[in-house]
C-alpha positions in Angstrom: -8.8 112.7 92.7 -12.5 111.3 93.6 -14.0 114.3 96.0 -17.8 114.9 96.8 -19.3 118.0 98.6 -22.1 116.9 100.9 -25.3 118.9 100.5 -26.7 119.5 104.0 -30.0 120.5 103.3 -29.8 124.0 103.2 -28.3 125.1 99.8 -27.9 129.0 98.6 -27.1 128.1 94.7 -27.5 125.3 92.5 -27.2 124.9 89.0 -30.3 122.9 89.0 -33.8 122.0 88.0 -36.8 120.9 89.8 -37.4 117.3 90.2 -41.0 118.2 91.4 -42.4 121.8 90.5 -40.9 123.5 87.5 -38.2 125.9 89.3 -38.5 124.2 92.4 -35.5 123.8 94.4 -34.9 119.6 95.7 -31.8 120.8 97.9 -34.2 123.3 99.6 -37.1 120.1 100.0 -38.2 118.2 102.8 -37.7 114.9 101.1 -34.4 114.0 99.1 -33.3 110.8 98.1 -29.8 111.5 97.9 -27.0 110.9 95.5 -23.6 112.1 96.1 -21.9 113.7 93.3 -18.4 112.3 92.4 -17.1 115.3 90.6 -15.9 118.2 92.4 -18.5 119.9 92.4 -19.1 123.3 94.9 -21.9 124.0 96.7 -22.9 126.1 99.2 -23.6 124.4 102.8 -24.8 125.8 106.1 -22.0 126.1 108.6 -22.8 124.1 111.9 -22.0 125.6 115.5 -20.0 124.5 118.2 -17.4 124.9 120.8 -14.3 123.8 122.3 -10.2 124.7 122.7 -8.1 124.4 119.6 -5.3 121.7 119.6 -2.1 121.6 118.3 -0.3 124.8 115.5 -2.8 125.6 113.0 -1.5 124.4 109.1 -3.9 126.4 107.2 -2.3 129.4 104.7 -3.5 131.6 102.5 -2.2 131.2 98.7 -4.4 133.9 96.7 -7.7 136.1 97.1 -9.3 138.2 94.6 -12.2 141.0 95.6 -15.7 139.8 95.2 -19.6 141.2 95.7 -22.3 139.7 97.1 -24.1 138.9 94.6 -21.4 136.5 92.9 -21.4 133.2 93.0 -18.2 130.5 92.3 -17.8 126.7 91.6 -14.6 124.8 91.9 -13.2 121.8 90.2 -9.6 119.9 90.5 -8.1 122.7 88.5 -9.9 125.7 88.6 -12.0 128.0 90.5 -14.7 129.5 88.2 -16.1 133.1 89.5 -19.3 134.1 88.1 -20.7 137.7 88.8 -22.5 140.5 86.8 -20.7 142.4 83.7 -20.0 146.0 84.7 -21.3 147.6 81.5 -24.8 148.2 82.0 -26.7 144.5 79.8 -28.1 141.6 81.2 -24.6 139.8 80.6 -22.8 138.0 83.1 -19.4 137.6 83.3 -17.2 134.2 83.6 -13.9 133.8 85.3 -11.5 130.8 85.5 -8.5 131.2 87.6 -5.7 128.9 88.6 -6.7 127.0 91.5 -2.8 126.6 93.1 -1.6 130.5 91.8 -4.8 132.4 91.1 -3.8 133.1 87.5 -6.5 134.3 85.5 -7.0 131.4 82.6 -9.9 133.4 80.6 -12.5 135.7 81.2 -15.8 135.2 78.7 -19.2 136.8 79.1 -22.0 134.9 79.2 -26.1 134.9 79.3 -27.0 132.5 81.8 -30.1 133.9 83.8 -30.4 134.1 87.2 -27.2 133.7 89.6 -28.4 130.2 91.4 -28.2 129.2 87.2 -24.1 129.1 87.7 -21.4 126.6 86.3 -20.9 123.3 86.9 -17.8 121.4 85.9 -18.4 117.7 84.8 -16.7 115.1 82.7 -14.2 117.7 81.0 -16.7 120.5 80.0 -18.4 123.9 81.7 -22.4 123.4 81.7 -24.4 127.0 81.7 -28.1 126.9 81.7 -29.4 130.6 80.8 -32.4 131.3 78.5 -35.2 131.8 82.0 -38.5 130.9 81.0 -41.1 131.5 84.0 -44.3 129.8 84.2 -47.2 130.0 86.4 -48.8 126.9 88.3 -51.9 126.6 90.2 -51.4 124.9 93.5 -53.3 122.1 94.6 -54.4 124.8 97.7 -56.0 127.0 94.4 -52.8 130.0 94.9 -51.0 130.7 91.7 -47.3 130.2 91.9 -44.3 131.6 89.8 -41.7 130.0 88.5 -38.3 130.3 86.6 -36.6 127.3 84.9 -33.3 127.4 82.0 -34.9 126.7 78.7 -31.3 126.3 77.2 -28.4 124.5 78.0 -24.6 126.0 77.2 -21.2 124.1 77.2 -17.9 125.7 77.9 -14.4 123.8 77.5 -13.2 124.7 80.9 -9.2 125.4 79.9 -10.3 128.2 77.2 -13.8 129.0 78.0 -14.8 128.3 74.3 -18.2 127.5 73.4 -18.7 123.6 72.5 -22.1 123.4 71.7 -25.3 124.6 72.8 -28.9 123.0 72.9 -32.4 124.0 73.5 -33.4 122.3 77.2 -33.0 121.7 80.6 -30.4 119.2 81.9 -31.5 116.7 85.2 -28.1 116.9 86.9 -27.6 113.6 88.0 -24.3 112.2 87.2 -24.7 110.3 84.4 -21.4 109.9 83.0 -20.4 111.4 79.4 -24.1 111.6 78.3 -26.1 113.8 79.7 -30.3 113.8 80.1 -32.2 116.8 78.9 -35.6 118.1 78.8 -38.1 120.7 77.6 -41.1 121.6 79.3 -44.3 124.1 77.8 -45.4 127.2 79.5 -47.5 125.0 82.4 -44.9 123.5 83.2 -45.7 120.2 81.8 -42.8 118.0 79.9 -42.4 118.3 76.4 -39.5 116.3 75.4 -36.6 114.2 76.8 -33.3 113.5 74.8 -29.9 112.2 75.6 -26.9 114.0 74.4 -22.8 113.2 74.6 -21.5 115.7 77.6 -18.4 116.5 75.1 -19.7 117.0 71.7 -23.9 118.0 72.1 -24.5 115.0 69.6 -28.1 113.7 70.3 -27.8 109.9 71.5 -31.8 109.5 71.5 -34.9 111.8 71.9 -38.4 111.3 72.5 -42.0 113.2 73.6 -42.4 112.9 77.0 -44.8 110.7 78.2 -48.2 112.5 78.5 -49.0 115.6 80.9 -45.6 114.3 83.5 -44.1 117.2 85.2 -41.3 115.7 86.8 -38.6 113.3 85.9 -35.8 111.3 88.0 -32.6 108.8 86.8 -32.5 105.5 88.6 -29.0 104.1 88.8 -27.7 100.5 88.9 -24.5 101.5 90.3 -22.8 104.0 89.1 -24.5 103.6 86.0 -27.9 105.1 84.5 -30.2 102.8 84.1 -34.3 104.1 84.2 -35.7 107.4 83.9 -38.7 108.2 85.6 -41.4 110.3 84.8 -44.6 111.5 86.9 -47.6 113.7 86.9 -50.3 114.9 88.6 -53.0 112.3 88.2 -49.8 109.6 89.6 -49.2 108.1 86.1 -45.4 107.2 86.4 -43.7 105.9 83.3 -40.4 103.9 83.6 -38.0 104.3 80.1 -34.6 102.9 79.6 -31.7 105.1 79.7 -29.9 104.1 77.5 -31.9 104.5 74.2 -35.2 105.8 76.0 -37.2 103.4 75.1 -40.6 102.5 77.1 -40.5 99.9 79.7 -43.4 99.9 82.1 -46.0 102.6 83.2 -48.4 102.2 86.1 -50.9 105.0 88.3 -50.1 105.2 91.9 -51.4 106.9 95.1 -50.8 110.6 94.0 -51.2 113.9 95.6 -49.5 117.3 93.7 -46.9 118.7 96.3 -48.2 121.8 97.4 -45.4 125.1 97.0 -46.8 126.6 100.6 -47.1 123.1 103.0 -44.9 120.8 101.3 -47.5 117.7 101.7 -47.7 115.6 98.5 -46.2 113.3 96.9 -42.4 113.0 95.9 -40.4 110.7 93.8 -36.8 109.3 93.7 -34.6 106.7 93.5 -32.7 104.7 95.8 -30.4 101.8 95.0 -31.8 100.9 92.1 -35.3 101.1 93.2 -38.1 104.1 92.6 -39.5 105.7 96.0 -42.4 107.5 96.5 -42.9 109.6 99.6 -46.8 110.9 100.3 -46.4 113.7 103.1 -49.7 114.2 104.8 -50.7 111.3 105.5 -54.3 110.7 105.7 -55.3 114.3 106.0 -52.3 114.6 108.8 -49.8 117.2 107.6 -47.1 115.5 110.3 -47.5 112.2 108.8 -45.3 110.2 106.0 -45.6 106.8 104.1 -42.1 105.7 102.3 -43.2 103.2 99.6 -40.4 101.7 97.8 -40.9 99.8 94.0 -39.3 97.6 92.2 -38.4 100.0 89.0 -38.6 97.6 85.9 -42.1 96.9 87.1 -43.5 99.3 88.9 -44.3 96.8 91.8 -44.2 97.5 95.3 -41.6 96.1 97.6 -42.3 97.6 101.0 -43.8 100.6 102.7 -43.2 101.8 106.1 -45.6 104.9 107.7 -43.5 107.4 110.4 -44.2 110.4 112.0 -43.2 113.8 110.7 -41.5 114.8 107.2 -39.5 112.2 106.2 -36.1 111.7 104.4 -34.5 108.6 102.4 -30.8 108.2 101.0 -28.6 105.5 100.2 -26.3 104.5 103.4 -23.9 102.5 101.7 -25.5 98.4 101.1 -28.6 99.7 103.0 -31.2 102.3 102.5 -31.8 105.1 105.8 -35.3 106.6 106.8 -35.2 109.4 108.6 -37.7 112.3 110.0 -37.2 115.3 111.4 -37.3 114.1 114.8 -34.0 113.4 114.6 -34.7 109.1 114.0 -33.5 106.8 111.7 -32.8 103.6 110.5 -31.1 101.7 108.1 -33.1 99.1 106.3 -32.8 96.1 103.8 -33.5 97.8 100.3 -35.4 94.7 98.9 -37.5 93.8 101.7 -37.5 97.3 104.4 -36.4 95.1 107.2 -34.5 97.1 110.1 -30.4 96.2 110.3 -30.1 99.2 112.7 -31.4 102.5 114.2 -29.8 105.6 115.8 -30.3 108.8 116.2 -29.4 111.9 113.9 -29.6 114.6 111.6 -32.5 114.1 109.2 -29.7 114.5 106.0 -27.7 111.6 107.3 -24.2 113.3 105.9 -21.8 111.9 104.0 -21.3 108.3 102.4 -17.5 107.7 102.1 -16.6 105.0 100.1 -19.6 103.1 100.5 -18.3 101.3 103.5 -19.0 104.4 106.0 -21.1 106.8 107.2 -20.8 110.3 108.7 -23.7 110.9 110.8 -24.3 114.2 112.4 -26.1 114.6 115.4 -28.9 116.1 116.7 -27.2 118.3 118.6 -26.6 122.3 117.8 -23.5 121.1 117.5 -23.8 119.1 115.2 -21.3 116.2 116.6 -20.4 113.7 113.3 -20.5 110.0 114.5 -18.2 107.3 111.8 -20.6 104.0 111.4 -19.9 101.2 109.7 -22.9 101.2 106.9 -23.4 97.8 107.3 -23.9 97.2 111.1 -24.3 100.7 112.4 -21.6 100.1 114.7 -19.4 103.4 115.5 -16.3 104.1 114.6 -13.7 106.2 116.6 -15.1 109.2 119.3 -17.5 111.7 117.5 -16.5 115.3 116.1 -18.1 118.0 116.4 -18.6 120.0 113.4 -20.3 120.1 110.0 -19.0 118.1 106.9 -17.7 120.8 104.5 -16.7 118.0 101.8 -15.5 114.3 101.4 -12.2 112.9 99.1 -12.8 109.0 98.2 -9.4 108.8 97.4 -7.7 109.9 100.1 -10.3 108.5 102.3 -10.5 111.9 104.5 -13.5 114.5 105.4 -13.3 118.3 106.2 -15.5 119.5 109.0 -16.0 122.9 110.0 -17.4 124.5 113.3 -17.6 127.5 115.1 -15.1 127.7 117.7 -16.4 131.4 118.8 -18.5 134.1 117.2 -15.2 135.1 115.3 -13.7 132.3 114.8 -14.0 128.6 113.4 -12.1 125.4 112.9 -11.5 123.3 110.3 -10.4 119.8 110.6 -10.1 116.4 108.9 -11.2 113.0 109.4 -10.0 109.5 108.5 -13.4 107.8 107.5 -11.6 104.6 107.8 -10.3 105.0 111.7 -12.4 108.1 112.8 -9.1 109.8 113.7 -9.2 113.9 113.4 -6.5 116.4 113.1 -7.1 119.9 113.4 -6.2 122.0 110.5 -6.3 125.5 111.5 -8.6 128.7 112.3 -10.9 130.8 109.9 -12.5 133.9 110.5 -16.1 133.2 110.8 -19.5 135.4 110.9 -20.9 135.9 107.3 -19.0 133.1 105.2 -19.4 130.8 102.6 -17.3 127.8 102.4 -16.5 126.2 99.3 -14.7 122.3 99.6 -12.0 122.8 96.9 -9.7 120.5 95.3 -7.4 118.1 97.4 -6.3 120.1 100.2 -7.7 123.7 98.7 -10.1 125.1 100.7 -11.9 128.2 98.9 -13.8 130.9 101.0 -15.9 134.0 100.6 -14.7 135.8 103.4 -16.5 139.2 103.6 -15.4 140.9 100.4 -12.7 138.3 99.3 -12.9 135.1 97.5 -9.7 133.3 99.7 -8.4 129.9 98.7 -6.0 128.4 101.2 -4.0 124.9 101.7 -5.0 122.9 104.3 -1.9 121.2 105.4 
C-alpha cells in the first residue's frame, strides 16, 4: 500500500526539525518546497469548510475507540496506530501505545523519554523513530529580539511489532524520506551545525560522518527521483555548501544573496529543493515585506537557472514534470524546471494539494470552501467537475483521495476521489466541531472525536 497524507499548511505536531531556525517549524512557514511522504505517515491537517446535501446511504462504521486527553498525540501506519500521551505516575516519562489498526488490540505499551509532544513517532522503513533529549537554544534575530528554541539532541528507534529498542544515537534526524538510511545532525548551543552523519534506518550503523561545513544553520536533501542525491547546507552570511549523499563528500560551495529569516516577519531567505534543483526564496524584497524572488540553481554547481520576482509570500512544490509558484493571492503557475518558462496558470490555494501519481494534481481553491479541482500536471487541463472539501490523505495504489468538509456546524462529510477520472463517492457523515482527523491505512480512517480516539472503515 503506497498512501501519503497531504500537509496543508497548517500542522499541530510534527516529529520534525527546523530546516531554517533551530526548532523552527517548516509546516507552520510561509515558504515550503514540498515533498510528499510515501510512507503512511499521520499528520494533523486543518479541516476545510463547506456546504451542501449529502447523497446516497452513508458507508462509514465504527470498528474500535479507546479514551484519550488532549494533550495526546497519535501516528498511524499500515498496521498500527501508535498513541502517545503522558505516563500517569508523576516523571517526565511518556508513555507509548501500539494497537491493532483492524481490532484495536493492544500490541505493547513501553515508556519512553521523548520531550515535548509535537516530538512523537514516526513509522518509516520498518522501524519507530523517537527524538527526545530537548536542548533549547537562544538566537538573536536579525530585528536584535532574542528567541528561544527547543530542538531533539537524540534520536531513538523502536521495532514497531514489539516496541523494543533498536539502537539509539546522539542527533537530530532531517525527515526527508530517504530510504533505509537516514541523515542526522548535531548542532551547538547557538544553534549552529556541528556534525552530519548517515546511518542505516534498521540497525543505527554509521554509513559516513563528517563536521559540518562552517557556521551553517540549516540543511536540506535534494533528490534525483526518489532517490537522495545532495545535501545542502546554509548559513547566515549565504555560504551554501552542496555534499553528496551518498558518502558525504564535498562537491561545490558558493555565497549567495542572503538575508537571516527573521522569527517575528518571516522576510529572509529560505532554501529547498525542487526536482533536483536547490531554490532559494528572499522574502522582502528590496526592503518590501510583500515582495518575493524565487531563484532556482542548478545543485552540482551552484549556478543559477532562472529567477522570477512576484508579489506577496511565495510558495514552490513539485507539480508532477513541472515546478508551481504560488503566493498568497491565491496565483500560480506551473513552470519548466530547467528554464522557468510558464506551461500554465490558474488560480488556487497557495499549498497546491496533493500530487497523485505524478500525473495529477489536486488543486484546492480559493474559495472558503475550499473546492479541489483534478489537473492534468502536464497541461493544467481539468479533470472531472470540482469537490468541495479538504484533502485528508492520498493512496498511489489505489489511485483514490479522501476529502473532508463541513456539511453543517455538527456535521461533516467524507468522500473519495478517483485522481484518474475525477469521479467522487460519498462515504459517510462525522461528527464535526473540535476534531482531528488522521488519514489511516487503506480504507481506516482514525479520529480524535472529543475524548475518543475512533478508527472507522470507509466503505
Amino acid at each position: 500500500m503506497s498512501m501519503s497524507v497531504i500537509d496543508l499548511g497548517d500542522v499541530s505536531h510534527l516529529p520534525d526539525e527546523p530546516e531554517g531556525y533551530p526548532g523552527g517549524h517548516p509546516g507552520l512557514g510561509r515558504f515550503r518546497v514540498g515533498r510528499l511522504a510515501k510512507a503512511a505517515i499521520a499528520v494533523v491537517v486543518t479541516l476545510a469548510a463547506g456546504g451542501s446535501a449529502l447523497p446516497g446511504p452513508p458507508v462509514l462504521r465504527e470498528v474500535w475507540s479507546v479514551p484519550v486527553s488532549p494533550e495526546q498525540s497519535m501516528t498511524v501506519d499500515d498496521d498500527s496506530v501508535y498513541l502517545h500521551r503522558p505516563a500517569d505516575n508523576g516523571t517526565e516519562l511518556t508513555e507509548l501505545t501500539a494497537y491493532d489498526l483492524g481490532t484495536g488490540r493492544v500490541r505493547w505499551t513501553r515508556r519512553v523519554d521523548t520531550g515535548p509532544s509535537w516530538l512523537g513517532a514516526a513509522p518509516q522503513h520498518g522501524v519507530l523513530l523517537l527524538p527526545g533529549d530537548e536542548q533549547s537554544i537562544e538566537v538573536k534575530s536579525p530585528d536584535g529580539a532574542m528567541m528561544s528554541y527547543s530542538y531533539a539532541g537524540s534520536l531513538t528507534a523502536l521495532d514497531p511489532a514489539t516496541g523494543e529498542q533498536l539502537w539509539q544515537r546522539p542527533g537530530a534526524q532531517h525527515w526527508a524520506d530517504t530510504g533505509d538510511t537516514l541523515l542526522m545532525y548535531e548542532r551547538d548551543r547557538t544553534g549552529t551545525l556541528t556534525w552530519l552523519r548517515q546511518v542505516r534506518i534498521r540497525d543505527g550503523s554509521i554509513v559516513w560522518e563528517r563536521r559540518a561545513p562552517a557556521n551553517a544553520d540549516t540543511v536540506d536533501v535534494q533528490f534525483g527521483g526518489d532517490t537522495p542525491e545532495r545535501i545542502v547546507t546554509a548559513g547566515p552570511g549565504g555560504r551554501l555548501t552542496v555534499l553528496r549523499y551518498a558518502d558525504g563528500t564535498h562537491v561545490t560551495s558558493r555565497s549567495l544573496p542572503w538575508q537571516s529569516v527573521s522569527p517575528e516577519t518571516g522576510v529572509g531567505s529560505n532554501l529547498g529543493t525542487v526536482k533536483g534543483r536547490l531554490v532559494v526564496v528572499d522574502t522582502g524584497l528590496k526592503g518590501d515585506a510583500d515582495r518575493s524572488r524565487v531563484t532556482v540553481y542548478r545543485t552540482d554547481s551552484l549556478v543559477p537557472l532562472w529567477s522570477r520576482d512576484s508579489k506577496g509570500w511565495a510558495n514552490v512544490q513539485d507539480c508532477g514534470p513541472l515546478v508551481c509558484l504560488s503566493t498568497a493571492e491565491g496565483l500560480f503557475e506551473a513552470v519548466d524546471p530547467e528554464t522557468g518558462t510558464p506551461r500554465w496558470t490558474m488560480t488556487g490555494s497557495p499549498f497546491i494539494g496533493a500530487v497523485a501519481g505524478g500525473e495529477r494534481l489536486l488543486i484546492p481553491g480559493i474559495e472558503e470552501d475550499q473546492k479541489q479541482t483534478l489537473v492534468d500536471a502536464a497541461t493544467g487541463r481539468a479533470i472531472g467537475s470540482t469537490t468541495a472539501g479538504g484533502v485528508l490523505s492520498v493512496d498511489h495504489e489505489e489511485g483514490t483521495a479522501m476529502l473532508l468538509r463541513h456539511l453543517d456546524p455538527a456535521t461533516s462529510v467524507l468522500s473519495r476521489i478517483d485522481t484518474t477520472t475525477g469521479h467522487t463517492t460519498v462515504l459517510g457523515l462525522l461528527p464535526a466541531g473540535d476534531q482531528i482527523l488522521y488519514g489511516g491505512s487503506g480504507r481506516r480512517i482514525v479520529c480524535m472525536l472529543g475524548d475518543r480516539m475512533v478508527v472507522m472503515t470507509a466503505g
